[in-house]
Backbone as CSV, one residue per row, in Angstrom:
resi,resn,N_x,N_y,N_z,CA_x,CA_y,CA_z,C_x,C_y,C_z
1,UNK,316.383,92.241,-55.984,317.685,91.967,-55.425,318.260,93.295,-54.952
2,UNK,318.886,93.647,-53.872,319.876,94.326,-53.209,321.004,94.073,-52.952
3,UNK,322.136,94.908,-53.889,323.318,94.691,-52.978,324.136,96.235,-51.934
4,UNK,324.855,95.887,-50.949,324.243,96.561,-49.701,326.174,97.132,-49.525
5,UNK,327.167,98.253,-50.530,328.456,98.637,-50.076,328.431,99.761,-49.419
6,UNK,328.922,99.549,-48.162,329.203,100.320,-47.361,328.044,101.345,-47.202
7,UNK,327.609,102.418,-47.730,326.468,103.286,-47.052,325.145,103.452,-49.064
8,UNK,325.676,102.412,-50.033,325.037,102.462,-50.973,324.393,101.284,-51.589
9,UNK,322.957,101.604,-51.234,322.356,100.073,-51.814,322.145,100.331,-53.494
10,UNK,322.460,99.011,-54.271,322.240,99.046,-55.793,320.725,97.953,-55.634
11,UNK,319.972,98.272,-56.089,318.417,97.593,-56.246,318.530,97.156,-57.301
12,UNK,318.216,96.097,-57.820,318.068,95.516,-59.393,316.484,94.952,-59.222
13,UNK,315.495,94.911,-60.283,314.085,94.947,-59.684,313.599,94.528,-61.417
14,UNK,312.916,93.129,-60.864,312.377,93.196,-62.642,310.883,91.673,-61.946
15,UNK,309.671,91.995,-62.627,308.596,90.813,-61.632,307.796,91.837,-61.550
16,UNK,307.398,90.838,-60.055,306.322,91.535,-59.392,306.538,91.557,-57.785
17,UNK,307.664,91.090,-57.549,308.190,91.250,-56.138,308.313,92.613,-55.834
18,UNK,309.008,93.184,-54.741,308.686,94.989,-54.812,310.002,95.024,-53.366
19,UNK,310.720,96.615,-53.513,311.600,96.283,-53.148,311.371,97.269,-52.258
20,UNK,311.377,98.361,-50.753,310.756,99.472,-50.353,312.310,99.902,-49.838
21,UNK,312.412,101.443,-49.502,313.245,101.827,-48.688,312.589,103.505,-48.140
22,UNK,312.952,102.570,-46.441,312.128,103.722,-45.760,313.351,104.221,-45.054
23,UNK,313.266,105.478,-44.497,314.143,106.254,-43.869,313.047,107.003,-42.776
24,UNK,313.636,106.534,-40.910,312.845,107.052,-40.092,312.708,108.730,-40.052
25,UNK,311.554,109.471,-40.072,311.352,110.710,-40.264,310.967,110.678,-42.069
26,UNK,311.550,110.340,-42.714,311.051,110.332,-43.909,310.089,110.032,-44.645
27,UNK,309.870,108.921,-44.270,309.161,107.797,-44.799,309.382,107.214,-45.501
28,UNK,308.781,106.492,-46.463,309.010,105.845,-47.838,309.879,106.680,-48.816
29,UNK,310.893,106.205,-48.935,312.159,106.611,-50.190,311.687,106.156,-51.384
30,UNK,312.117,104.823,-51.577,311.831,104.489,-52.837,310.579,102.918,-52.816
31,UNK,309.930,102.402,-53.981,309.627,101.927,-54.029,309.500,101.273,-55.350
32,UNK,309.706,99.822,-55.316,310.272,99.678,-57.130,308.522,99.601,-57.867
33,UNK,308.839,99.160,-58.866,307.394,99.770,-59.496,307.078,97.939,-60.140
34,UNK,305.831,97.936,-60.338,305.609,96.332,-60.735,305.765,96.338,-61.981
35,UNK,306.298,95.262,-62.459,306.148,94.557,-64.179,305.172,93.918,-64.373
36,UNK,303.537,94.206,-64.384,302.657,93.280,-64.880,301.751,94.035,-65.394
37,UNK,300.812,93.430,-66.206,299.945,93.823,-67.006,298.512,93.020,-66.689
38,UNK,297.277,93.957,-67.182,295.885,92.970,-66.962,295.614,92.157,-68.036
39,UNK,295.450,91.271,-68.468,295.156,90.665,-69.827,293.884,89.596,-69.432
40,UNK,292.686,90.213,-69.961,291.373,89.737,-69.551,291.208,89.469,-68.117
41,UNK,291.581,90.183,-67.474,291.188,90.263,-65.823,292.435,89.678,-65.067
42,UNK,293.560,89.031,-65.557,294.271,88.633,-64.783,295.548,89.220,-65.212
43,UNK,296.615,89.480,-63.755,297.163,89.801,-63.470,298.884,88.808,-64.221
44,UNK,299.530,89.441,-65.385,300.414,88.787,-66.148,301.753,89.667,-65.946
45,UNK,302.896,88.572,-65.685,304.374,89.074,-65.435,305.032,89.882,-66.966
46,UNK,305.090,90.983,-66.918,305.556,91.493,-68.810,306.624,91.601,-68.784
47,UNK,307.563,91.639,-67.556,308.691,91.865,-67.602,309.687,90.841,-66.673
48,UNK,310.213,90.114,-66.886,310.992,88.947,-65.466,312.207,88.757,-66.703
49,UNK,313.028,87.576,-65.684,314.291,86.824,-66.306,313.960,86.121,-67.104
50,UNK,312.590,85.110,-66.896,312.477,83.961,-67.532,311.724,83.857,-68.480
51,UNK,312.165,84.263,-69.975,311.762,84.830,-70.694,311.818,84.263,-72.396
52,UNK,311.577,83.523,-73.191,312.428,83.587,-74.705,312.451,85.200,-75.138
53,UNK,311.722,85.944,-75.150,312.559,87.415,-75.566,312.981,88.473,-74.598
54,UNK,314.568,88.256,-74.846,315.799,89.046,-74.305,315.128,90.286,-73.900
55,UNK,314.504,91.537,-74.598,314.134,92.493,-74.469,313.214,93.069,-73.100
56,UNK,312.846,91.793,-72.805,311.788,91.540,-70.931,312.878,91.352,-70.247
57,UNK,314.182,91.060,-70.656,314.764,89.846,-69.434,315.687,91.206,-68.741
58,UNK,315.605,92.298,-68.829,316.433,93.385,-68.406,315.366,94.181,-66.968
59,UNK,316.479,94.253,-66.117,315.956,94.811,-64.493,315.679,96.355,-65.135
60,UNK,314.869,96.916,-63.709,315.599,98.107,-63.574,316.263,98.207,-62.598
61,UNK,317.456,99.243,-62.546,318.535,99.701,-61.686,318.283,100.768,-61.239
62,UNK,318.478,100.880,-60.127,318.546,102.172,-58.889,319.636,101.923,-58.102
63,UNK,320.218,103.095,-57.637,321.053,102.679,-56.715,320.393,104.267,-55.803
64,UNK,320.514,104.136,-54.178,319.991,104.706,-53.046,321.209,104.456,-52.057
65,UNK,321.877,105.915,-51.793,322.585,106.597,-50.457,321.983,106.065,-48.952
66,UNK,322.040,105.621,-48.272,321.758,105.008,-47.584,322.152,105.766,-45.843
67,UNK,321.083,105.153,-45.281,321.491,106.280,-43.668,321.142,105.495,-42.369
68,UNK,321.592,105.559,-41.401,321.608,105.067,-39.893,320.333,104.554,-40.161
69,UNK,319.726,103.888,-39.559,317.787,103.355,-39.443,317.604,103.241,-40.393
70,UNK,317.853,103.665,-41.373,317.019,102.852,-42.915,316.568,101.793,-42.942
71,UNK,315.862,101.141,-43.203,315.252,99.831,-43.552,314.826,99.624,-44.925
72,UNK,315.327,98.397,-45.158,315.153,98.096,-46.665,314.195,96.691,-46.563
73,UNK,313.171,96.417,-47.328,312.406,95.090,-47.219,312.296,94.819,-48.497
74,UNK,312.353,93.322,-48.713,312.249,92.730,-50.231,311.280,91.630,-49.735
75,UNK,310.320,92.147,-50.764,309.142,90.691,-50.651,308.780,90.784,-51.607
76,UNK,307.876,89.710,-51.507,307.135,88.952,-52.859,305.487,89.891,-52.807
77,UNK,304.819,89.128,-54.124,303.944,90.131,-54.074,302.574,89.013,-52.715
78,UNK,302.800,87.991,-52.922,302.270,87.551,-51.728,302.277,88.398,-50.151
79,UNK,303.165,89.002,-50.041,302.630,89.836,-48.691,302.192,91.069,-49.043
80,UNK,302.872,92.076,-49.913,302.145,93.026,-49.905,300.784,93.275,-50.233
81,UNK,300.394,92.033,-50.972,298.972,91.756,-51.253,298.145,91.660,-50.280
82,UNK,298.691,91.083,-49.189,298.174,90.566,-48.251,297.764,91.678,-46.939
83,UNK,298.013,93.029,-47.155,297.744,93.958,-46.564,297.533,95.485,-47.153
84,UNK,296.643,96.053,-46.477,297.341,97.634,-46.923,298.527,98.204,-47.533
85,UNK,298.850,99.358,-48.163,300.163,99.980,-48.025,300.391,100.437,-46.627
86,UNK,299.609,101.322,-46.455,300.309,102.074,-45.205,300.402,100.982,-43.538
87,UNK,299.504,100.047,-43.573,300.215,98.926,-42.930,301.359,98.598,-43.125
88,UNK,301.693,98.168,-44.472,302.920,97.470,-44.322,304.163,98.294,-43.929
89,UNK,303.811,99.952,-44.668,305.073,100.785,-44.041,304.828,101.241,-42.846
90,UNK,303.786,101.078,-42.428,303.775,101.376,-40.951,304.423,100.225,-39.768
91,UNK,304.082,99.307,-40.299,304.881,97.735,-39.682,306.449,98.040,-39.908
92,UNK,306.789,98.534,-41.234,308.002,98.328,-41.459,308.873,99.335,-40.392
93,UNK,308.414,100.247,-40.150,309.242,100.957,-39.163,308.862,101.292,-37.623
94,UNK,307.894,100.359,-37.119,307.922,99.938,-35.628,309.589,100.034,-35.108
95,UNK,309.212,100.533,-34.103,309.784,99.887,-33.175,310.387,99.350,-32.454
96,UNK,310.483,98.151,-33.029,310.557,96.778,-32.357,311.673,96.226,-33.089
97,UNK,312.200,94.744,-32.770,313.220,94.195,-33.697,312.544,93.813,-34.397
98,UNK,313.570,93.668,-35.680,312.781,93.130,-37.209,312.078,91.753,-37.134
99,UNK,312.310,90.802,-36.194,312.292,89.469,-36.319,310.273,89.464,-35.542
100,UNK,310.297,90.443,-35.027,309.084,91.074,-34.899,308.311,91.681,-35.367
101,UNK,308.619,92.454,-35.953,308.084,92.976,-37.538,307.908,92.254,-38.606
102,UNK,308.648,90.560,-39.125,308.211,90.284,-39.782,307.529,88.642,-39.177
103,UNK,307.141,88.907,-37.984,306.502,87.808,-37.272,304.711,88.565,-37.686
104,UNK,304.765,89.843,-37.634,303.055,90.732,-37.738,303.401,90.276,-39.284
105,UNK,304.103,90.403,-40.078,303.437,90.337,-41.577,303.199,88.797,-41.780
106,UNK,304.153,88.074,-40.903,303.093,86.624,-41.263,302.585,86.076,-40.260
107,UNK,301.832,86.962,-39.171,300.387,86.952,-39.183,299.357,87.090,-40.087
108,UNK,299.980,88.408,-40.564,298.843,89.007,-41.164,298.749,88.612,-42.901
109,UNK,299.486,87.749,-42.968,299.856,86.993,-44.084,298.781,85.628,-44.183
110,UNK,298.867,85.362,-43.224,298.187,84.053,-42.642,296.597,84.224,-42.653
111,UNK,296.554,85.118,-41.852,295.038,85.874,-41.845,294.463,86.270,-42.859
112,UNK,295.037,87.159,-43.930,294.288,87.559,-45.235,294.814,87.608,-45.874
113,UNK,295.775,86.590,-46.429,296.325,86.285,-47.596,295.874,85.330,-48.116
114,UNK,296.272,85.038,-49.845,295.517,83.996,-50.264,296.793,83.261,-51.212
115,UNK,298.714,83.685,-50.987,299.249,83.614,-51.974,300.504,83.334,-51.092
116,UNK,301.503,82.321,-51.505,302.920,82.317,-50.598,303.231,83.815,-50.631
117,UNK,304.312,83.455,-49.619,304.809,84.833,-49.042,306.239,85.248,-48.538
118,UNK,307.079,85.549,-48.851,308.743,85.672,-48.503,308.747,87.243,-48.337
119,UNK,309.625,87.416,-47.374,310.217,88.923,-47.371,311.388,88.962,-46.735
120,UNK,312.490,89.659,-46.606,313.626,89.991,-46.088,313.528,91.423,-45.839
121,UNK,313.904,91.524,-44.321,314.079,92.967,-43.946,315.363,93.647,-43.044
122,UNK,315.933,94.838,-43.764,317.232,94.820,-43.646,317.147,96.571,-42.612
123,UNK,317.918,96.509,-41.702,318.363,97.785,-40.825,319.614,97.989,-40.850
124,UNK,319.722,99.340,-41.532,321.048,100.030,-41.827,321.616,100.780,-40.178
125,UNK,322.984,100.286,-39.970,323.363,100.535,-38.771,324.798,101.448,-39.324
């Protein structure tokens, strides 16, 4: 989750969804970190809301200063799975309008993914 006052985003981040913030010239700012664990080969949520013990059910918090072109994207782990890293931050700061940028990730979602897929992508003006 992102909430977005005036030039300061607060990130709250708890799963396996992943939250990025790129800044043009910069690159990648931040990137939230996953809550899962391997337990006999598969891939398990250790940390979310939905939980009987309280002690998982807590985010982490960031909050990020925010600048002209920034772009912020929130997706699931269905797309980022579904590609490279440096694809996806390379997609993420094309160009182009966003509605285009996230028309290539579900292509490329479509093409070599194997898992639903949501993302929201945000340009700081």
């Amino acid at each position: 989750m992102v909430s977005i006052e005036n030039d300061v985003a607060t990130i709250a981040h708890i799963g396996d969804s992943r939250c990025y913030v790129q800044r043009p010239g910069d690159g990648l700012l931040y990137q939230t970190k996953d809550h899962i664990r391997l337990d006999f080969g598969w891939e398990i949520v250790a940390k979310c809301f939905f939980s009987y013990r309280p002690e998982v059910a807590v985010p982490d918090i960031r909050q990020i200063k925010l600048q002209t072109g920034d772009r912020v994207l929130l997706c699931s782990d269905g797309l980022y799975k579904s590609m490279a890293p440096d694809i996806l931050q390379a997609r993420m700061m094309d160009d182009k309008p966003l509605e285009e940028i996230l028309d290539v990730y579900d292509f490329l979602c479509k093409k070599q993914g194997d898992d639903n897929y949501t993302a929201i992508l945000i340009e700081c003006f």
